[in-house]
Structures are given as structure tokens and as C-alpha cells.
The first five atom37 places (N, CA, C, CB, O) and aatype in JSON, in Angstrom:
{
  "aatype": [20, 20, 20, 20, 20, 20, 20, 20, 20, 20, 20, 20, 20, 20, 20, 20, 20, 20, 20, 20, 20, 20, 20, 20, 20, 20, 20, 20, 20, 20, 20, 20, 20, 20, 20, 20, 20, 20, 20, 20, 20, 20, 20, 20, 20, 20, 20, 20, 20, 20, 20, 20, 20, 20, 20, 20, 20, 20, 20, 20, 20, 20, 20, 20, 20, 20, 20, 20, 20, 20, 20, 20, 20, 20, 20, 20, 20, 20, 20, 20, 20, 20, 20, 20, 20, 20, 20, 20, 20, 20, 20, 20, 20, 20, 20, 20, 20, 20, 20, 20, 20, 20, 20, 20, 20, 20, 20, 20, 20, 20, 20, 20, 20, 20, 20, 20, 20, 20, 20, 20, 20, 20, 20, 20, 20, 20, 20, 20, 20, 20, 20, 20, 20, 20, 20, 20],
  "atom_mask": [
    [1, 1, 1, 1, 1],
    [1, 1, 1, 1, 1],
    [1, 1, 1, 1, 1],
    [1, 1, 1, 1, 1],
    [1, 1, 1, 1, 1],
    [1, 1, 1, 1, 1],
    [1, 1, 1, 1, 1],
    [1, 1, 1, 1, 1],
    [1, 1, 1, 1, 1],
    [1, 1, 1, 1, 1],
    [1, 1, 1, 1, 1],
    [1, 1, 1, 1, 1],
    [1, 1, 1, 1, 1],
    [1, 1, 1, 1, 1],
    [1, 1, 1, 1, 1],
    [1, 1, 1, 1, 1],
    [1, 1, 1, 1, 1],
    [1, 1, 1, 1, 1],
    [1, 1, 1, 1, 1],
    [1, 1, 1, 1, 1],
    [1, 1, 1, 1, 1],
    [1, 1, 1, 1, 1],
    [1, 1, 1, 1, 1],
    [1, 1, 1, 1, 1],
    [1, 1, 1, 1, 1],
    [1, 1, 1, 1, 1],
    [1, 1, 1, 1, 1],
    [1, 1, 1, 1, 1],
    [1, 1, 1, 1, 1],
    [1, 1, 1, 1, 1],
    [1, 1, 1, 1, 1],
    [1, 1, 1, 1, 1],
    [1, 1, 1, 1, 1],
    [1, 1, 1, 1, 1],
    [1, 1, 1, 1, 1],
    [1, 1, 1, 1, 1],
    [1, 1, 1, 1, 1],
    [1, 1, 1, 1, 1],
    [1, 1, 1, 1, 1],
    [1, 1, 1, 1, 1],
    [1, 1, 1, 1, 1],
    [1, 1, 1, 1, 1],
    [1, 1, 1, 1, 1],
    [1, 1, 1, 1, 1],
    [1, 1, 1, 1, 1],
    [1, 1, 1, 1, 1],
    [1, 1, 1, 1, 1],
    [1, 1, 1, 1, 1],
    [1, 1, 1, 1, 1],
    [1, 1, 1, 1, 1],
    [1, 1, 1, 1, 1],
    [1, 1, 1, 1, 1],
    [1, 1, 1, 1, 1],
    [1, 1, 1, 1, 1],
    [1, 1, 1, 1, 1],
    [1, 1, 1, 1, 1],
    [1, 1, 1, 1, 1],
    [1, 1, 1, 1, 1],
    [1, 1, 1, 1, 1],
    [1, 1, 1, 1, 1],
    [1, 1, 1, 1, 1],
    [1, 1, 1, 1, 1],
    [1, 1, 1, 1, 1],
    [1, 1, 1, 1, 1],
    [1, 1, 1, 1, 1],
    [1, 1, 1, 1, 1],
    [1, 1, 1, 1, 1],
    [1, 1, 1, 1, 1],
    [1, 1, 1, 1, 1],
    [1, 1, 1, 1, 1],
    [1, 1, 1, 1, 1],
    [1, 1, 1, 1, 1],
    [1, 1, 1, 1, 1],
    [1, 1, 1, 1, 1],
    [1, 1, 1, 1, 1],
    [1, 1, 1, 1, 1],
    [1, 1, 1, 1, 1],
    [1, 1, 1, 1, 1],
    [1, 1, 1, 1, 1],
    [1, 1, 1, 1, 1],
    [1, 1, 1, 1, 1],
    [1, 1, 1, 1, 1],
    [1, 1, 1, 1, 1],
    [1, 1, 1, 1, 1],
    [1, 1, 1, 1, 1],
    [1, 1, 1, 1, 1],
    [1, 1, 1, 1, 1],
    [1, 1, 1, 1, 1],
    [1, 1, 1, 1, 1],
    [1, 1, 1, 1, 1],
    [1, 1, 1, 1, 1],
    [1, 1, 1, 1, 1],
    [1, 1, 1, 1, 1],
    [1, 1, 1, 1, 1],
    [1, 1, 1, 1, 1],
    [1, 1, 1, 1, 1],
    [1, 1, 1, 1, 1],
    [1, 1, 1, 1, 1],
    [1, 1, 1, 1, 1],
    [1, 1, 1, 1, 1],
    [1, 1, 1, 1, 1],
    [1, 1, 1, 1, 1],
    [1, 1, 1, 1, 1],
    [1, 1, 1, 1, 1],
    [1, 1, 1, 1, 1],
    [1, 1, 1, 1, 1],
    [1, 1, 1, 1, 1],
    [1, 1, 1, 1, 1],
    [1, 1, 1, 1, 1],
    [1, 1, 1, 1, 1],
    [1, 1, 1, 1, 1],
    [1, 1, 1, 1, 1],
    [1, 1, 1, 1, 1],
    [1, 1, 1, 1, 1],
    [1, 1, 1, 1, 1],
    [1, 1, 1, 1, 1],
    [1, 1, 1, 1, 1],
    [1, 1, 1, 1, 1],
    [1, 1, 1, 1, 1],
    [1, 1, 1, 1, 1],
    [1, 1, 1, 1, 1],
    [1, 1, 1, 1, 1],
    [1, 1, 1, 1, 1],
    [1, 1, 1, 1, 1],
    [1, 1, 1, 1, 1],
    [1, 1, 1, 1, 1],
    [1, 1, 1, 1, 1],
    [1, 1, 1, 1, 1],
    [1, 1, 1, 1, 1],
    [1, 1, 1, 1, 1],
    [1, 1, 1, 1, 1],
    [1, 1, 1, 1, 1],
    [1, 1, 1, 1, 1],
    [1, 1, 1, 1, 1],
    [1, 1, 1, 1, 1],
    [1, 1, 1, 1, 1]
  ],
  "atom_positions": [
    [[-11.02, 10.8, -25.59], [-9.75, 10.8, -26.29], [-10.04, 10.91, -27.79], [-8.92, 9.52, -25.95], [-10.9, 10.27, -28.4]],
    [[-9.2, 11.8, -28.28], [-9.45, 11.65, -29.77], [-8.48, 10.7, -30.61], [-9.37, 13.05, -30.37], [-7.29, 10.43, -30.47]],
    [[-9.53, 10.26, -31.62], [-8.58, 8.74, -32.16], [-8.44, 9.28, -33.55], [-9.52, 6.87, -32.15], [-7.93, 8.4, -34.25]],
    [[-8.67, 10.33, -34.22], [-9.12, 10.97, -35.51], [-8.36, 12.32, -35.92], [-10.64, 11.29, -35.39], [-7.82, 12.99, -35.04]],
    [[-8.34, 12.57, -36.75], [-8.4, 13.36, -37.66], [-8.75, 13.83, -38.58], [-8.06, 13.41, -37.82], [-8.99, 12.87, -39.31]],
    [[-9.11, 15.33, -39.47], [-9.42, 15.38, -40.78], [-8.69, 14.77, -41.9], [-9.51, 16.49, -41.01], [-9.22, 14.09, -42.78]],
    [[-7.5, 15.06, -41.83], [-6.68, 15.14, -42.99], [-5.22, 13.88, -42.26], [-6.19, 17.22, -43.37], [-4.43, 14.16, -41.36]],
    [[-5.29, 12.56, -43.05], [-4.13, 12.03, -42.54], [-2.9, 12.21, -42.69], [-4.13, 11.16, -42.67], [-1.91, 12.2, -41.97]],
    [[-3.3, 12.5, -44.65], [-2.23, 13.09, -44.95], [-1.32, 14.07, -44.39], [-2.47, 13.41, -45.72], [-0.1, 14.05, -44.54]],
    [[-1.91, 14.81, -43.82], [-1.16, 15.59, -43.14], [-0.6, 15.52, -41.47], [-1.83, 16.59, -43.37], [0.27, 16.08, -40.81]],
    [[-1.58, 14.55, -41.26], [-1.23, 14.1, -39.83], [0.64, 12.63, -39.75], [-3.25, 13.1, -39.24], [1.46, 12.16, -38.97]],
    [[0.24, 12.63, -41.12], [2.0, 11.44, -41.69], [3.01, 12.78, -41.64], [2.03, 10.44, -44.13], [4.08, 12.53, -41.07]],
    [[2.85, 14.14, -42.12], [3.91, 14.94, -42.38], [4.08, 15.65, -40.79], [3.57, 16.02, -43.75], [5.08, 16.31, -40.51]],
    [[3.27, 15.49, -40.06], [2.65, 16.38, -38.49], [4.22, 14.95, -38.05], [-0.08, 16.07, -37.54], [5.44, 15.04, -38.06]],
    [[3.25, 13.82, -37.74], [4.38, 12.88, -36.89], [5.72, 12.85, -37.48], [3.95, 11.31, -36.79], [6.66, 12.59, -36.73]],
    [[5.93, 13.04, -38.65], [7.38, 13.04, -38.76], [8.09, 14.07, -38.64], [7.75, 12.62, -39.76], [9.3, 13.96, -38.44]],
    [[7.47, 15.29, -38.73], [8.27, 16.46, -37.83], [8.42, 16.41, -35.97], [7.36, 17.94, -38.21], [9.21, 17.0, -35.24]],
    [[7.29, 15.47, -35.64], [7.67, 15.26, -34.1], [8.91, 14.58, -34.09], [6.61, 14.4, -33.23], [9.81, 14.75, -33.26]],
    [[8.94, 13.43, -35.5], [9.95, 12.38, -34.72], [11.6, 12.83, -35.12], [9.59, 10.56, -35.35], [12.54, 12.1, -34.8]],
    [[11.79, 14.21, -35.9], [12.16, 14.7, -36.84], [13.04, 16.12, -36.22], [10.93, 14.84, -37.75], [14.25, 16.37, -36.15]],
    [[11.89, 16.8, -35.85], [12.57, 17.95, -35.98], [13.11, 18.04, -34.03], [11.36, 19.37, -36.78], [12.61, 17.24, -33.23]],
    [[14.17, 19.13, -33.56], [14.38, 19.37, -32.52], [12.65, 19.8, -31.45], [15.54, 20.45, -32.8], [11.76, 20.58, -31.76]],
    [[12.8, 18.84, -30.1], [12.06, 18.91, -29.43], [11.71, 19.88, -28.85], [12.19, 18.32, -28.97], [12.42, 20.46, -28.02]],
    [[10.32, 20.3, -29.26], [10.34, 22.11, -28.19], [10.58, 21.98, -26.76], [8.65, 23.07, -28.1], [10.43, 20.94, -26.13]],
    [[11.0, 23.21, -26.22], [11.36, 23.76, -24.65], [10.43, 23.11, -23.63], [11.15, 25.5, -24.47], [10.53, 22.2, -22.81]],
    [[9.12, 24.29, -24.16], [8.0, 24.18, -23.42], [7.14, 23.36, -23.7], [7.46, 25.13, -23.32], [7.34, 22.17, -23.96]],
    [[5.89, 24.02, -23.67], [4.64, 22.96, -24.06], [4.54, 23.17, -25.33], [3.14, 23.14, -23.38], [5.17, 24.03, -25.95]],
    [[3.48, 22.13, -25.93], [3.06, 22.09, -27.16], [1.99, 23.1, -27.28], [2.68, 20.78, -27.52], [1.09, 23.12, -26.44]],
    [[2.01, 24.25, -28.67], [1.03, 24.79, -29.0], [0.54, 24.98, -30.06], [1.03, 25.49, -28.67], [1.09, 24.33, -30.95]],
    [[-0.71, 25.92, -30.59], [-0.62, 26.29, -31.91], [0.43, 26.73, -32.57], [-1.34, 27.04, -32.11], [0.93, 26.44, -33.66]],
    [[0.79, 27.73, -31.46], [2.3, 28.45, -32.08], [3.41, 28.15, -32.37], [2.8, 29.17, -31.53], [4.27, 28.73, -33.03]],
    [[3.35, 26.8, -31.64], [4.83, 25.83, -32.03], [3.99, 24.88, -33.24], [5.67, 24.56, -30.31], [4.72, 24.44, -34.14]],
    [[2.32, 24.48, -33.33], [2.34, 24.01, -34.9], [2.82, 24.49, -36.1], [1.33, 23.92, -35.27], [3.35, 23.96, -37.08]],
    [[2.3, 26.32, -35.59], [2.31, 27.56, -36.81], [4.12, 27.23, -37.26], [1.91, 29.73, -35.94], [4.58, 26.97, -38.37]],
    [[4.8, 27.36, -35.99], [6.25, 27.2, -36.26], [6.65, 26.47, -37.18], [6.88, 26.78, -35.34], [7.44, 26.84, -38.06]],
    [[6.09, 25.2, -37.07], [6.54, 24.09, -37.8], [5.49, 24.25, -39.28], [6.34, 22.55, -36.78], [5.89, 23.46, -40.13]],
    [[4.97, 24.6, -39.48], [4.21, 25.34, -40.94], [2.82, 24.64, -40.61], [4.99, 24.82, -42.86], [1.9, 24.98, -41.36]],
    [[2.63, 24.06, -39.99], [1.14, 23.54, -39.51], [0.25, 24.83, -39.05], [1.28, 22.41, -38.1], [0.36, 25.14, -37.86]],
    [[-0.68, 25.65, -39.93], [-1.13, 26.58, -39.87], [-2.8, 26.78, -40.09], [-0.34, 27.12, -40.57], [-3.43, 27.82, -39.92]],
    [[-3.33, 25.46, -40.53], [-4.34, 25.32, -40.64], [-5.24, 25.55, -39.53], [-4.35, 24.4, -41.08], [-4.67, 25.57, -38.44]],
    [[-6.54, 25.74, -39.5], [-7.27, 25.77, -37.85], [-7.34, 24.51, -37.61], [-8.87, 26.42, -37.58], [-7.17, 24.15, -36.44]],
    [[-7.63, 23.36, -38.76], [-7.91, 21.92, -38.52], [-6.7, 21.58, -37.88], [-8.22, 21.01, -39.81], [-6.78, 20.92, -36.84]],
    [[-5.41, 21.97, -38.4], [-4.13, 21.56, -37.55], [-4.15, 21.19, -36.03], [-3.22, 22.67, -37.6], [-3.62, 20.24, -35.45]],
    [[-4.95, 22.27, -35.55], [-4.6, 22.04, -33.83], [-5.08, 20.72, -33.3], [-5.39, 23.22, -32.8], [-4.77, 20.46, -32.14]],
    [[-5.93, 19.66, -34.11], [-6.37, 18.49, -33.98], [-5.06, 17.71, -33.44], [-7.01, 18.01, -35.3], [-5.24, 16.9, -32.53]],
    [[-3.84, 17.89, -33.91], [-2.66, 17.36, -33.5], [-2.09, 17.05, -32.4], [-2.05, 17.85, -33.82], [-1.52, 16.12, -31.84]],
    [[-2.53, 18.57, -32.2], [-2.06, 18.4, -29.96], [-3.23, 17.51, -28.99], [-2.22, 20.57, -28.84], [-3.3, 17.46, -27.76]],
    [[-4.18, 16.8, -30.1], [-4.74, 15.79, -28.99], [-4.3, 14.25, -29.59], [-6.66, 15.96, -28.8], [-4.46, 13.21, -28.95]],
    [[-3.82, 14.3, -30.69], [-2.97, 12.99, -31.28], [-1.73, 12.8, -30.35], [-2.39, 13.23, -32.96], [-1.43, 11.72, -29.84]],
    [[-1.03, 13.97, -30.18], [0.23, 13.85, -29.49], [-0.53, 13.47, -27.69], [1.34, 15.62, -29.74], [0.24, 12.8, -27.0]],
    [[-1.66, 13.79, -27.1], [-1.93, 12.85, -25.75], [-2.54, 11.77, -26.53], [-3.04, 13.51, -24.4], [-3.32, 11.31, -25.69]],
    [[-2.65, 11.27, -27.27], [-3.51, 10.25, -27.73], [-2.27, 9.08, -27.69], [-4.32, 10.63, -29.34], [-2.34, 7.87, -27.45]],
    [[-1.29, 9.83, -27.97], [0.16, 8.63, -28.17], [0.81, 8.58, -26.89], [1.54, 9.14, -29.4], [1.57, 7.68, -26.54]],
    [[0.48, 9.59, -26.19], [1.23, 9.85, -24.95], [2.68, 10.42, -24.83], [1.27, 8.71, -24.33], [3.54, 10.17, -23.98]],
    [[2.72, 11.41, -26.12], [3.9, 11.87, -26.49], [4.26, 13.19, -25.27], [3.77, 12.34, -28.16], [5.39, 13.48, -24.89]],
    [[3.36, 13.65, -24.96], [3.07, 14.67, -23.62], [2.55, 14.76, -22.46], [2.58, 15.41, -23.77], [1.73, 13.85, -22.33]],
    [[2.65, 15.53, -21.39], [2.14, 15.07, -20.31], [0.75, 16.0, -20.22], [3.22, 15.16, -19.1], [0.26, 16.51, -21.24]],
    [[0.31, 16.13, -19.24], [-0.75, 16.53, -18.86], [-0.83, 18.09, -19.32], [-0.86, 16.22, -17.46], [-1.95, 18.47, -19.66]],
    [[0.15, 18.96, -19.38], [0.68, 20.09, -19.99], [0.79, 20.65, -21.03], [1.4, 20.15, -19.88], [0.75, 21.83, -21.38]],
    [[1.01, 19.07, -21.85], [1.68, 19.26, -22.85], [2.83, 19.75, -23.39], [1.2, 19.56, -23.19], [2.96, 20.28, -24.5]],
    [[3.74, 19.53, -22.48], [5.03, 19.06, -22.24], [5.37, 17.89, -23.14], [5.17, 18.7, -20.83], [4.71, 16.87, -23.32]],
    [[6.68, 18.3, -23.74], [7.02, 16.7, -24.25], [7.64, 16.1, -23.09], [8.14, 16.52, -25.64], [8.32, 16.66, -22.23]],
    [[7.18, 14.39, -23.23], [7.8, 13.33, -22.01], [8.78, 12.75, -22.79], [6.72, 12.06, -21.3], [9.15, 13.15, -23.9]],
    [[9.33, 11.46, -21.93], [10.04, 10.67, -22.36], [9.87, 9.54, -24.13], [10.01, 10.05, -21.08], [10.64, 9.14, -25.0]],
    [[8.24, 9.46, -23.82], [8.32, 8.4, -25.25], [8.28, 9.39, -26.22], [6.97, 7.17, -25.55], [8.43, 8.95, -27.36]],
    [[8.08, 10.83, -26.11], [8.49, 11.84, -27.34], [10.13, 11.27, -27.98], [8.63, 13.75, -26.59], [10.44, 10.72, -29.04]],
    [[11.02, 11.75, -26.66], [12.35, 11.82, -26.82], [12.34, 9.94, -27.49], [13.32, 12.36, -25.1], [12.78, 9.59, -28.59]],
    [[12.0, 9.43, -26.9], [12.0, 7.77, -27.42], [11.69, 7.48, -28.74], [10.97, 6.89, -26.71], [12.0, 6.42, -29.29]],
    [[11.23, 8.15, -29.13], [9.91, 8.06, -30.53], [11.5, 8.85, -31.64], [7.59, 9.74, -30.2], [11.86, 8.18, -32.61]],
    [[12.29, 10.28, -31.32], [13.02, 10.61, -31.58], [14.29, 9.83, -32.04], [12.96, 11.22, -30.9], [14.94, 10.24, -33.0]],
    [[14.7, 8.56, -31.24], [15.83, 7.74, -31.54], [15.67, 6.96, -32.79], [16.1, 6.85, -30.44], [14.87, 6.03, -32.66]],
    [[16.24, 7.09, -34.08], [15.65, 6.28, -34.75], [15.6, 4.5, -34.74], [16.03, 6.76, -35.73], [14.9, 3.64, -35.26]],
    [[16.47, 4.53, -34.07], [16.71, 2.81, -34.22], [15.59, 2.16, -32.75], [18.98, 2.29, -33.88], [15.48, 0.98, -32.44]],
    [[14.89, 3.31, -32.09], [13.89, 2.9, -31.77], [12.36, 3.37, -31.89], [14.19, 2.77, -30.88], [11.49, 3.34, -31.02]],
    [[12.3, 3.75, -33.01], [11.29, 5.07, -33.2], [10.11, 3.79, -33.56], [11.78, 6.6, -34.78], [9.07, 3.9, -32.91]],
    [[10.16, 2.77, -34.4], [8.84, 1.84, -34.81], [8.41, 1.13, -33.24], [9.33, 0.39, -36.2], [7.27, 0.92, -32.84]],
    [[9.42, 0.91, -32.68], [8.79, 0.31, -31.48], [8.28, 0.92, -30.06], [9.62, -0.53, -31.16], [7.94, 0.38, -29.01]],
    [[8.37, 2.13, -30.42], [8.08, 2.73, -29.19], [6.57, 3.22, -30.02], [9.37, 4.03, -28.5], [5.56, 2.78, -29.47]],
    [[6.35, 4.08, -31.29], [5.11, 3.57, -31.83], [4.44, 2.53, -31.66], [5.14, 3.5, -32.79], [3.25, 2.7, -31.4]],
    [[4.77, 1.6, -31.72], [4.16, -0.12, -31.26], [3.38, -0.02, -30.21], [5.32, -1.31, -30.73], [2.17, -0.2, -30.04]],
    [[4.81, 0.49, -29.13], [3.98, 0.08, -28.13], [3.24, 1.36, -27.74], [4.75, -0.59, -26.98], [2.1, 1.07, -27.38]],
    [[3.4, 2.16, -27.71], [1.99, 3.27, -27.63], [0.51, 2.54, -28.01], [2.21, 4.69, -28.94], [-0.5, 2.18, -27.41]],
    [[1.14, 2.57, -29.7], [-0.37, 1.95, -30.25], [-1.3, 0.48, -29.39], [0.06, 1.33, -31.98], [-2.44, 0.04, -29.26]],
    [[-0.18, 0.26, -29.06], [-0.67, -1.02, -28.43], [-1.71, -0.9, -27.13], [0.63, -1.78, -27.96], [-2.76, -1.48, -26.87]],
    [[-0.95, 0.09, -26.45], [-1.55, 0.58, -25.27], [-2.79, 1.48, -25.81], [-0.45, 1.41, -24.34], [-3.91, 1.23, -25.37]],
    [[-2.69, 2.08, -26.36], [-4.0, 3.22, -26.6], [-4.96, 3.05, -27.27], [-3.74, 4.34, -27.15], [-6.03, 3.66, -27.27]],
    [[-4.51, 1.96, -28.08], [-5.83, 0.86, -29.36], [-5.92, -0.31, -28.64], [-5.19, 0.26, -31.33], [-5.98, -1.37, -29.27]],
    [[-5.95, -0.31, -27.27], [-5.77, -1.91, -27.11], [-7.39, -2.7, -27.39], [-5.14, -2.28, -25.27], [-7.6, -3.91, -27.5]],
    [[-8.09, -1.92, -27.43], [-9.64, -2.22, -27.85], [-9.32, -3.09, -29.46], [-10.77, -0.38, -28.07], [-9.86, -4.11, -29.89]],
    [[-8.39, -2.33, -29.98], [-8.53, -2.71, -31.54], [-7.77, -3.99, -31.3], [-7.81, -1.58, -32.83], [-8.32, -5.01, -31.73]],
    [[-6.93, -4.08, -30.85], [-5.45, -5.6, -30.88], [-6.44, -6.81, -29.91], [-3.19, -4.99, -29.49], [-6.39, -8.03, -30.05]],
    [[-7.09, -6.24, -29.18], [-7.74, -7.2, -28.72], [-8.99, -8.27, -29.69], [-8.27, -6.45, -27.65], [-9.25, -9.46, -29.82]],
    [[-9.51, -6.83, -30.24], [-10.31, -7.55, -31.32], [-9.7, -7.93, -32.75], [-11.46, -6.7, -31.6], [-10.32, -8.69, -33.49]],
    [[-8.52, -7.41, -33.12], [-8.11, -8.14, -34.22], [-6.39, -7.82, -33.77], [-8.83, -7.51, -35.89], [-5.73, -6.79, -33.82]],
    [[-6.07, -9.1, -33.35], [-4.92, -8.99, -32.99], [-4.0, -9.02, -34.17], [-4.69, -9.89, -32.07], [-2.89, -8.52, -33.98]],
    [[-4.39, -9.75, -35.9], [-4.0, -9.12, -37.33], [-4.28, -7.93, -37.33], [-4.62, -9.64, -38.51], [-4.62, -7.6, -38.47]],
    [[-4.31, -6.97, -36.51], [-5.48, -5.47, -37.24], [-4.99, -5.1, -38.69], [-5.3, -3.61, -36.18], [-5.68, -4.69, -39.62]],
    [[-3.29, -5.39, -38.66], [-2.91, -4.73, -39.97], [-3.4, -5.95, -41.29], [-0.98, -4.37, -39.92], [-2.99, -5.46, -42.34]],
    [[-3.77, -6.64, -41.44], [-4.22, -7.47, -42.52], [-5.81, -7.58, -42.47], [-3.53, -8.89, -42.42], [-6.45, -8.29, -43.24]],
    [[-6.4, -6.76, -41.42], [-7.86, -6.14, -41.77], [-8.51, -5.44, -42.44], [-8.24, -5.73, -41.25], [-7.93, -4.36, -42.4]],
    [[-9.65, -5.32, -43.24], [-9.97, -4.44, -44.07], [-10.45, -3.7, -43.46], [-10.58, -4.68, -44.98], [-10.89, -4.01, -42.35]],
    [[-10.54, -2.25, -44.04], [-11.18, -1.0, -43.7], [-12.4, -0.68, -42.41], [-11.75, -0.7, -44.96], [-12.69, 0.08, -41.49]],
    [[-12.95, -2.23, -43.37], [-14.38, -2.28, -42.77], [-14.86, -2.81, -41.48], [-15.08, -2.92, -43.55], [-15.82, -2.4, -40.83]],
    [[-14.18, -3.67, -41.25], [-13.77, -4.47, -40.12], [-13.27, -3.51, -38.95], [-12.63, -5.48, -40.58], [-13.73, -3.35, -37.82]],
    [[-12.25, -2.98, -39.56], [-11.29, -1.91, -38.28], [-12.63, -0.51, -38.54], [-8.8, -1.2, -39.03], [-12.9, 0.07, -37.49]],
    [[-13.18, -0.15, -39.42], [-14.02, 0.88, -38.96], [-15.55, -0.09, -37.8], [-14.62, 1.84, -40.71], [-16.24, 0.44, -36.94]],
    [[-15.57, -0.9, -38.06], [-17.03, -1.62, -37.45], [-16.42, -1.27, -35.73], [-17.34, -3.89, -37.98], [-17.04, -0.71, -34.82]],
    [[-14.74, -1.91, -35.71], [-14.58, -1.56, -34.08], [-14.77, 0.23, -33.51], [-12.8, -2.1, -33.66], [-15.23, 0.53, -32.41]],
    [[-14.41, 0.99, -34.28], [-15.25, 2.32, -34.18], [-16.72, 2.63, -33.92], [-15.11, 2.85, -35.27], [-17.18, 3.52, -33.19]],
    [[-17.33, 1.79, -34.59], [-18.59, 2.17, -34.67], [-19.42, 1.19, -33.4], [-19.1, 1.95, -36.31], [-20.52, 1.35, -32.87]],
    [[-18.53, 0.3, -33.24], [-19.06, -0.19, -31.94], [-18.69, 0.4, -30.72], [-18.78, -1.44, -31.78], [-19.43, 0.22, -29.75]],
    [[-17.35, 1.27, -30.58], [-17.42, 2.61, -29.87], [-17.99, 3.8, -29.68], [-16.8, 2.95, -29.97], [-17.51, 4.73, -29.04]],
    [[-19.57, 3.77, -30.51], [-20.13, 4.91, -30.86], [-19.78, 5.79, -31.55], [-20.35, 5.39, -30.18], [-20.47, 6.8, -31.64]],
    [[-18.75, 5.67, -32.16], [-18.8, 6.74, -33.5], [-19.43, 6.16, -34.33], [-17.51, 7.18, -34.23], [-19.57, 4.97, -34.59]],
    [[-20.1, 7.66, -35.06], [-20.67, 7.44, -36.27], [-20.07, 7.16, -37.59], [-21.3, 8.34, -36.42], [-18.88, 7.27, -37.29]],
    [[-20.08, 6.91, -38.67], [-20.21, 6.13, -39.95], [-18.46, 7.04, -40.4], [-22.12, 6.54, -41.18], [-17.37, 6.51, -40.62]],
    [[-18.96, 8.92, -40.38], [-18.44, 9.01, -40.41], [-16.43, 9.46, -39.32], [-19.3, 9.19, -41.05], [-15.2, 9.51, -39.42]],
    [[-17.04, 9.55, -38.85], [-15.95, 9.47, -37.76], [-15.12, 8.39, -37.71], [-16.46, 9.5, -36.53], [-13.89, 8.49, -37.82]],
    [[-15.86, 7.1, -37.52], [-15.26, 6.1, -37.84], [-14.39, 5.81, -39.21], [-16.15, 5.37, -37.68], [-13.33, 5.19, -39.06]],
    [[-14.6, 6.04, -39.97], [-13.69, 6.47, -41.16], [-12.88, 6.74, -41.38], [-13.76, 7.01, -41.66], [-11.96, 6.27, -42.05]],
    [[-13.18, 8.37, -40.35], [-11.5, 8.88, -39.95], [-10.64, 8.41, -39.12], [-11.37, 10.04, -39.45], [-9.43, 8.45, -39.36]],
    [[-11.16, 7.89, -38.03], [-10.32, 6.95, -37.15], [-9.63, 6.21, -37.96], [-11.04, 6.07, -36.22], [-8.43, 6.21, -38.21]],
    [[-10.63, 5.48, -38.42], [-9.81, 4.38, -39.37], [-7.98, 4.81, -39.97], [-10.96, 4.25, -40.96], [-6.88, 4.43, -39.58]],
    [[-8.4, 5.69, -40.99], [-7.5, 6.8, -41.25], [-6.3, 6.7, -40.78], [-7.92, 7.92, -40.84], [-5.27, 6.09, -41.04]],
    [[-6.87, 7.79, -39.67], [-6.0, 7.94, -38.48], [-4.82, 6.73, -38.27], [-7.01, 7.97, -37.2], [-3.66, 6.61, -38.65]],
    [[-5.61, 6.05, -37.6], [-4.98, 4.75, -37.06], [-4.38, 3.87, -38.41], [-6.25, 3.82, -36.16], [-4.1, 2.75, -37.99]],
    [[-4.17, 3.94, -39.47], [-3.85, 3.07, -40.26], [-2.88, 4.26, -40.71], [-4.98, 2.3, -41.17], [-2.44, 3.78, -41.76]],
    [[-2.35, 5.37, -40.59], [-1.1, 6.31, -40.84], [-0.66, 6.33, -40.07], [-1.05, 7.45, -41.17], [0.5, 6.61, -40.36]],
    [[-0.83, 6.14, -38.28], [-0.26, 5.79, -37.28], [0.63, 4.46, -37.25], [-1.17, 5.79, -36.47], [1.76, 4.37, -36.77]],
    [[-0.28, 3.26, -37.99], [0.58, 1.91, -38.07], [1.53, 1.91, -38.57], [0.16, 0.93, -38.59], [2.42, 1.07, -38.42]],
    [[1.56, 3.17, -39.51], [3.2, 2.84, -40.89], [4.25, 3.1, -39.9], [3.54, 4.32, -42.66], [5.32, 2.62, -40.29]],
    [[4.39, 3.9, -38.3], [5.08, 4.55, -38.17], [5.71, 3.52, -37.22], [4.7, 5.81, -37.95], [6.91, 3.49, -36.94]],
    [[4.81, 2.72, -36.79], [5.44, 1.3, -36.21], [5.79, -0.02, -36.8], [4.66, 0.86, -35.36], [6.13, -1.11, -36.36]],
    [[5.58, 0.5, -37.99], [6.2, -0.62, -39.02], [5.42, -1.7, -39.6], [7.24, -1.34, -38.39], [5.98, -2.64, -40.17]],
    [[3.87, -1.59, -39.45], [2.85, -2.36, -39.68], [2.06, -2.51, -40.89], [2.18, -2.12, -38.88], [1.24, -3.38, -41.18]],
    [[2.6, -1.12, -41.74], [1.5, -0.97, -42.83], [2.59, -0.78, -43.99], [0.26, 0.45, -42.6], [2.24, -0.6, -45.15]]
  ]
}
């Protein structure tokens, strides 16, 4: 599973067009990133964030916690609980994760075998993921 990305920044403007813009038909692709102006090659990193949250099915199809993630008056908690489920490695080991430093939440990476840098980006990752559940 990928827990990472290059660029978070851009992975904050990626999730809020999921939670944002009208839900595509079909499956998720480059061509529906390109759509949405996500045009980079690094971009396509996205469509494994979106199974990483469980925003799609096996297809990549949007499911139900897409459309869930969509409602705003439930959009932080259905983030929650994704994160909860898919980091549960991290909540287990720091059930504060959000009042952890960097270093701490990258060490649980690196005790997953990522390296120094990877872990970094996870870090990243996962700490632009928390804002969206209301944590950061």
C-alpha cells in the first residue's frame, strides 16, 4: 500500500477536489486527473492514495466513503475514520499521533521498513491527510 507521496502540497489541492468537485461516472484515471488539471506524471501517485483511503473499489470505482467524504457536515469524520483504519499501526503506537513530532511519527515508518527518505514523505503524507479529519 502506498502511504506517500512526492509533493503534499499538492496532494491537499488533489483531496479537496475529490471532496469538492462532482464524482466521476466511471473509474478513476489519469485522464480524469488530467481533467481535473492534475497533469503531472508524479500526479498519478494519487490513484493509490484514493485505495489507500478506500475512496474506491478494487476498479477504481468511486464507493460509498467517496460519496461520504463528499457530505460536508460529514467529510472530517469519515476521514477519521479511514485514517484510523488504514494507519492503525500509527494510533496504536501514538494514540496523540497529532501532538507528535515529525520524528517520532517518521521512526513508525522506518520501523515499517521505509527508508529515511520515504519515511519523510509518509510523514508528509499522513500529516496533510490529518487536516482533513480535523486533527492538524
Amino acid at each position: 500500500m502506498r502511504y506517500s507521496v512526492d509533493n503534499a502540497g499538492r496532494l491537499r489541492k488533489f483531496i479537496e477536489v475529490v471532496r469538492d468537485k462532482p464524482i466521476p461516472a466511471g473509474a478513476v484515471s489519469v485522464d480524469w486527473l488530467k481533467a481535473n488539471n492534475f497533469k503531472d506524471r508524479r500526479d498519478a501517485q494519487f490513484l493509490d492514495i484514493l485505495e489507500l483511503l478506500d475512496f474506491v473499489d478494487a476498479g477504481r470505482k468511486p464507493n460509498q466513503n467517496w460519496v461520504a467524504f463528499q457530505d460536508k457536515s460529514k467529510s472530517t469524520s469519515v476521514m477519521a475514520k479511514v485514517l484510523r483504519e488504514r494507519y492503525s499501526f500509527m494510533f496504536e503506537r501514538y494514540p496523540d499521533m497529532s501532538n507528535q513530532s515529525d520524528a517520532n511519527l517518521q521512526q513508525a515508518f522506518v520501523d515499517r521498513k521505509f527508508d529515511e527518505g520515504q519515511a519523510g514523505r509518509a510523514v508528509r503524507t499522513f500529516k496533510t491527510l490529518l487536516q482533513f479529519a480535523g486533527w492538524m
